[in-house]
N, C-alpha and C positions, 0 to 999 in steps of 0.2 A: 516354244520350248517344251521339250518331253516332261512328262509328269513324273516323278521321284518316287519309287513306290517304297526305297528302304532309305533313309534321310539316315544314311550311317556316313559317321563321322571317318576318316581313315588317315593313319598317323604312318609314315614311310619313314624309316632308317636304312640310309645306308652308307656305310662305311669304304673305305677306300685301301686294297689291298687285302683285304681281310680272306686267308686262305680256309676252311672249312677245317680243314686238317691241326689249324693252331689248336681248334679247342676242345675242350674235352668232351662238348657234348657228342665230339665225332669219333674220340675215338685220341684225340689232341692231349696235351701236354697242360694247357692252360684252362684254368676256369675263371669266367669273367660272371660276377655274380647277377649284374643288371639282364646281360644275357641270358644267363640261365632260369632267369627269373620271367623271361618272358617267355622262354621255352616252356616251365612248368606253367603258363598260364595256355598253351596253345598248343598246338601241332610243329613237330622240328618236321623238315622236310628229308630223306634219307641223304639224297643223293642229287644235287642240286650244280649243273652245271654255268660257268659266265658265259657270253656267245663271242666271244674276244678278249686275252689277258692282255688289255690295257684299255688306260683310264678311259677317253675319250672316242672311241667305236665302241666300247660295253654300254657306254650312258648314253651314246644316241639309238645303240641298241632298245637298251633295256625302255628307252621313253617312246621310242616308235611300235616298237615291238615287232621291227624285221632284222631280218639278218644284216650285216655291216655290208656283203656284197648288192644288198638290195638299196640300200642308204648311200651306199657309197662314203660313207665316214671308215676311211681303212688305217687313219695314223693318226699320232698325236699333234701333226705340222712339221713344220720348218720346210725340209728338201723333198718333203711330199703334202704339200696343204691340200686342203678338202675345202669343197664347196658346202656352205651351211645349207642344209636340210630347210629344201622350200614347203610353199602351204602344202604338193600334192601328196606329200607323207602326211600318214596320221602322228599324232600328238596325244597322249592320256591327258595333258593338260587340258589342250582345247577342248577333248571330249566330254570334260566332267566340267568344263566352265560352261559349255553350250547347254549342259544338263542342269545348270543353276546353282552347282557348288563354287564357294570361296576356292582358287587353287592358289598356294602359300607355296613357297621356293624357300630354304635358307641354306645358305652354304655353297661348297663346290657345284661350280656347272657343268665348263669342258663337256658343254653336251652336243658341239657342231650343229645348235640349233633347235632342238629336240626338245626342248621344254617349252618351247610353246604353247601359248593359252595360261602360262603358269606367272603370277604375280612373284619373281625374284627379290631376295634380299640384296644390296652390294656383295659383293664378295672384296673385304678388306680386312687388314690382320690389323690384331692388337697384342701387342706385344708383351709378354708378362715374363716374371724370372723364371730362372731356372729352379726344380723341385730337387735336383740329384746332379751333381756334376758329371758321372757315369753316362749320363742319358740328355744331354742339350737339348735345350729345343729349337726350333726355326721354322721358316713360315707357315708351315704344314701348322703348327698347335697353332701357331699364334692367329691363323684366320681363323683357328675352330674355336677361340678363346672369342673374337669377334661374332662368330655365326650365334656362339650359346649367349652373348648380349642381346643379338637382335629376335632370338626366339622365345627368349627367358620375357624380353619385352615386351614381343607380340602379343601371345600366350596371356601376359597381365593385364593387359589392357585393353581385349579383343571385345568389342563389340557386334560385330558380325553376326544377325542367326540365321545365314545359309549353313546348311551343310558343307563341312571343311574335309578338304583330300589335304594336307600337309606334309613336305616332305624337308626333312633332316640331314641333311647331306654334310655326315662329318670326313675329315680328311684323314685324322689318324685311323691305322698303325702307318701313314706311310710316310711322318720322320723319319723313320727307318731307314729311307732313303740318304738324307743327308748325313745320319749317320755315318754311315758308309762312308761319306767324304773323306768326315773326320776323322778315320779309321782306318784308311786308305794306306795298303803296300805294309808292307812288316813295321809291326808297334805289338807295344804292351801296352793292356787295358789301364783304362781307370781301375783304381778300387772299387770293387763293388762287394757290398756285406752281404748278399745273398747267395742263395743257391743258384748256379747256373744248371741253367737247361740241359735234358741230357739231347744228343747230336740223334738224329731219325736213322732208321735199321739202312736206309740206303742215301748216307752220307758219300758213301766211296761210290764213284763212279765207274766201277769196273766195267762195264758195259760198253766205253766211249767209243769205242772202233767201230762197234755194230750198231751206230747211229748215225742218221742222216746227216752229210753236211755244215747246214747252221744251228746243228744242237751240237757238234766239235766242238764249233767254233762260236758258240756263243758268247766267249770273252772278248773276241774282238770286234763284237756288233756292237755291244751292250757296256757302259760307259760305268756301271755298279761291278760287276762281272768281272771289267779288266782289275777293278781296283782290290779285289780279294786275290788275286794272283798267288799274294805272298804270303797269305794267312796259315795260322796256325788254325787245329783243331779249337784250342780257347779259344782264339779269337773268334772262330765259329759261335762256341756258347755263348761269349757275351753278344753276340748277334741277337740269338734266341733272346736272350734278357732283353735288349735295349727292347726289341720287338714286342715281347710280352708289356713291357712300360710303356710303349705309345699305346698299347691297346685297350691296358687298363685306363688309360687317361677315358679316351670313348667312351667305354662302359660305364665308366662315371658319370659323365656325362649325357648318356642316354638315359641314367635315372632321374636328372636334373628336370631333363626334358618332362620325362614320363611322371614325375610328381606337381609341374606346373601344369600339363595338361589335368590331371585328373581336377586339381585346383580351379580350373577355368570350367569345367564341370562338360568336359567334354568327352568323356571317358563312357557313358552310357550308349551301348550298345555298338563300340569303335571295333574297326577292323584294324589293331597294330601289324605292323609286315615290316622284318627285320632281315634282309640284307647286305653285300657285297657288290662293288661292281667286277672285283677277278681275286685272285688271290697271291700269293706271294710264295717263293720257291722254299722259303722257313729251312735252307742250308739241303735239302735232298740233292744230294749228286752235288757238293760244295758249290750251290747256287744260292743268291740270293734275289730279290724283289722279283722281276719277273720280263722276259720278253723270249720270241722265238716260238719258244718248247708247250707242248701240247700237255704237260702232264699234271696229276691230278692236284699236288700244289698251287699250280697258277690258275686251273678249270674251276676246279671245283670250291662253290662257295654256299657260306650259310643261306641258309633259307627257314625263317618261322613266319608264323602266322598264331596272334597271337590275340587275347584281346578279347571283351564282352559277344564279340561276333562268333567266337568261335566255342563249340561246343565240347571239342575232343581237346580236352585239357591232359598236358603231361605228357599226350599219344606220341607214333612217332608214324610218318606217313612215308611206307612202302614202294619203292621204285625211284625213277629218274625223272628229275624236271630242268626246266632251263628257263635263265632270267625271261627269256623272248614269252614266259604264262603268267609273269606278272600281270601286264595291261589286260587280255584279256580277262584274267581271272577279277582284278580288279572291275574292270565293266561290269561285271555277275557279281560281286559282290553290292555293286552298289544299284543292281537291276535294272542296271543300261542296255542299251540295245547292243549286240558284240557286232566285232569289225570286222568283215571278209579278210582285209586286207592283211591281217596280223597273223606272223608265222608261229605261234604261239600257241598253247592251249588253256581255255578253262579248268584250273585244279583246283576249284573251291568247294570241290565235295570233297577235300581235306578236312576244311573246317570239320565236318558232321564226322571224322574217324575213318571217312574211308581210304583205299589207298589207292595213286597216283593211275592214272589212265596209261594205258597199255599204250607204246610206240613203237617204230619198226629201227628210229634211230633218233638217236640225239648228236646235235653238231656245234663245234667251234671252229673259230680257224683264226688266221695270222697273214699279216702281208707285211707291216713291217711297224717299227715306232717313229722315228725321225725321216726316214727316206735314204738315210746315207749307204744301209744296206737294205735291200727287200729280197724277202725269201719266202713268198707264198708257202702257207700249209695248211692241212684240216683235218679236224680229227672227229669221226665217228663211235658212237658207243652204241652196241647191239646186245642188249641181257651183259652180260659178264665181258663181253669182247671189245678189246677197244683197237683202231686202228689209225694211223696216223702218214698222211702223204705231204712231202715237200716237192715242190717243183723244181727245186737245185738236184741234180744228180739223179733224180726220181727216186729220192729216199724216201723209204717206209718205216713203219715200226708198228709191230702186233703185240699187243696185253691179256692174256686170261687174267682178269682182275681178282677173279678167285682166287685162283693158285698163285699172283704173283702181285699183291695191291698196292710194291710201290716201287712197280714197274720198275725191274731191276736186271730180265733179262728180253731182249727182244728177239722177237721170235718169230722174224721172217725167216729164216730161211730152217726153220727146224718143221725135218718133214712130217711129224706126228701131226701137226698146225695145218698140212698142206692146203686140206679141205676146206679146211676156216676162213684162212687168209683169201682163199678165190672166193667164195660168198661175201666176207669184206669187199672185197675189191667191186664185183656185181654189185654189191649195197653202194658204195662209195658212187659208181656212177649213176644206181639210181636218184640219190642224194641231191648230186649234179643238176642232173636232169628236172627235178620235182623242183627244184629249191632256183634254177637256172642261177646258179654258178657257174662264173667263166674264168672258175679254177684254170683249165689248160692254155690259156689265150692271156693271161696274166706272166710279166716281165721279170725276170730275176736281173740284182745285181748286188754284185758281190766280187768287189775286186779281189787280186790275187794273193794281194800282203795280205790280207784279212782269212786265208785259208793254210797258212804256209809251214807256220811253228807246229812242233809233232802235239798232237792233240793231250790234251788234259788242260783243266783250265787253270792249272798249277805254274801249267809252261808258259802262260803269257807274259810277256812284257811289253812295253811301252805302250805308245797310245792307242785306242779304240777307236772302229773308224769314226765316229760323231766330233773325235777330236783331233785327228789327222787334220 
């Protein structure tokens, strides 16, 4: 066993759907106070991309630390199951158990394997009332009402003095989901006594014609999607509400955490690391939760670092990063030996205020969530430029995130762009190539009922394919 040269404790949060753009330290609508608390205690990360918008390819991501076409975790299951991620992948768990730390699991897994080496909690709900009839809950709170038993309890009672990696895997905001059931096709809200959310500057989807494919026709992939069809503007807002409610639940929640840790006296000299496995479409372009679409709602998610470890208190840390510099950054914080294998970077010279290491691109991509439809895509971010390919149609989409951050007109075929878009396109295949993606060699399907109704996702009705 290697010798531990910094016995630092490290406490992981992270949450489920949680878009970057919700909150206000981005620039969002909402402030969550436990969050911003750990913000003012550490480094916010600027620009922090997921490597997959959904739950289970981001978490076997994020716990390997290779991209989803290297893992091959590319769905959530059912009409597309995946093989659990064997020993020859790396693991952060196993790597910090081999190094002699306690590794502690509580909460959601859907990790296709990935947490290996990592001592898990059950994952089971406890079921508690409802706080606001507006806002129900279902099993999303109620396992995280379960997870904050079994770590409220660990926490009190730990005996262990190895050095502890812990991670907090809560599920809310993404009630939100079920939400939606209940709210499903033309209705009036609940009552609700507060102010509703204002709607994001690119609510209207004017753009929808000069978009690839399965971002038309996201309503008929996507089983959340078809069920907003009928929605009103408010009903849009109380979206935002219910949304901001499950979040705040979290937040709460993570302070619970974070006051029974410092209790257990494990707060000296910890690396806290706060966030996201993808993010949520928070109504842009009259979307909700997330699949498909490459934009910066479903991409892009919090990232702090936070905690006695870190020196650059309050800072905010300059450039782009992606979940795949967790592991390795974590290895160097805890002066472990780093992994060849990890597509990742070291960004722990954030702690000390500096800013993010220079790259030539950052990537996500998408194959599909269920299997009913796949529609491979991948999106590239180069300085300000983003760029995005579907293998349906061989649709593109180009972003100056400067001049345009929330992506509202695309700008393939605008010739001032020309130049751009060909250097994209050359980056995209270097990308390919470094990263051995087999982007073009990957199968679409997408039957023809699913393409047919005139595009808006206003226009849809009846069933979505997962429900056909």
């Amino acid at each position: 066993m290697g010798a531990i040269l910094v016995k630092r404790n490290i406490l992981v949060f992270v949450l489920d759907q949680l878009s970057s753009r919700a909150l206000d330290l981005y620039g969002g609508q909402f402030r969550m106070p436990t969050i911003s608390t750990l913000a003012s205690d550490g480094v916010t990360v600027d620009e922090c991309y997921t490597i997959y918008p959904l739950c289970q390819p981001a978490r076997a991501s994020l716990w390997t630390g290779q991209y989803p076409h290297r893992n091959r975790v590319w769905s959530n299951g059912r009409e597309c199951p995946i093989t659990p991620i064997d020993s020859s992948f790396p693991a952060l768990g196993e790597a910090f158990a081999a190094a002699g730390y306690e590794t502690r699991h509580f909460g959601k897994k859907h990790d296709g394997g990935a947490l290996r080496g990592f001592e898990c909690s059950e994952e089971k709900e406890r079921k508690i009332p409802d706080e606001d009839p507006a806002f129900p809950f279902n099993m999303d709170t109620y396992a995280d009402a379960y997870t904050m038993d079994e770590t409220l309890s660990y926490l009190r009672s730990r005996k262990d003095d190895r050095p502890l990696l812990m991670v907090v895997d809560l599920i809310n905001p993404h009630n939100i989901c079920g939400w939606i059931g209940k709210n499903k096709g033309a209705h009036e809200d609940m009552p609700y006594s507060g102010e509703l959310p204002e709607l994001p500057p690119n609510f209207r989807f004017d753009d929808i014609e000069n978009r690839p494919l399965p971002v038309q026709y996201l309503c008929c992939s996507h089983v959340r999607q078809g069920q907003t069809s009928e929605w009103t503007e408010e009903n849009f807002r109380h979206y935002l509400a219910a949304y901001r409610y499950y979040l705040s639940i979290a937040d709460r929640q993570i302070g619970e955490v974070m006051e029974a840790y410092r209790e257990a006296g494990l707060m000296d000299d910890s690396l806290i690391v706060f966030t996201s496995d993808h993010g949520d479409n928070i109504t842009a372009r009259r979307s909700v939760t997330k699949q498909v679409t490459l934009y910066e709602e479903v991409t892009s998610v919090p990232l702090i670092f936070s905690g006695p470890a870190v020196s650059a208190k309050g800072q905010r840390a300059k450039g782009v990063a992606s979940l795949l510099d967790i592991f390795p950054t974590l290895l160097s914080a805890a002066s472990l030996p780093a992994d060849s294998r990890l597509d990742g970077l070291d960004i722990s010279k954030v702690f000390s205020g500096e800013d993010l290491p220079e790259r030539k691109y950052i990537a996500s991509e998408w194959y599909t969530e269920w299997g009913y439809t796949i529609s491979p895509g991948r999106m590239i971010r180069s300085g300000s430029i983003k760029y995005m390919r579907y293998l349906e149609g061989n649709g593109e989409e180009l972003y100056d995130m400067d001049a345009d951050p929330y992506e509202r007109r695309n700008l393939i075929h605008d010739h001032d762009y020309h130049d751009i878009l060909e250097r994209m396109r050359t980056l995209f295949d270097e990308y390919l190539e470094e990263t051995e993606d087999p982007f073009f060699t990957l199968c679409v399907k997408a039957d023809h009922r699913w393409r047919s109704h005139k595009p808006g996702y206003e226009n849809h009705r009846g069933p979505t394919a997962p429900e056909a």
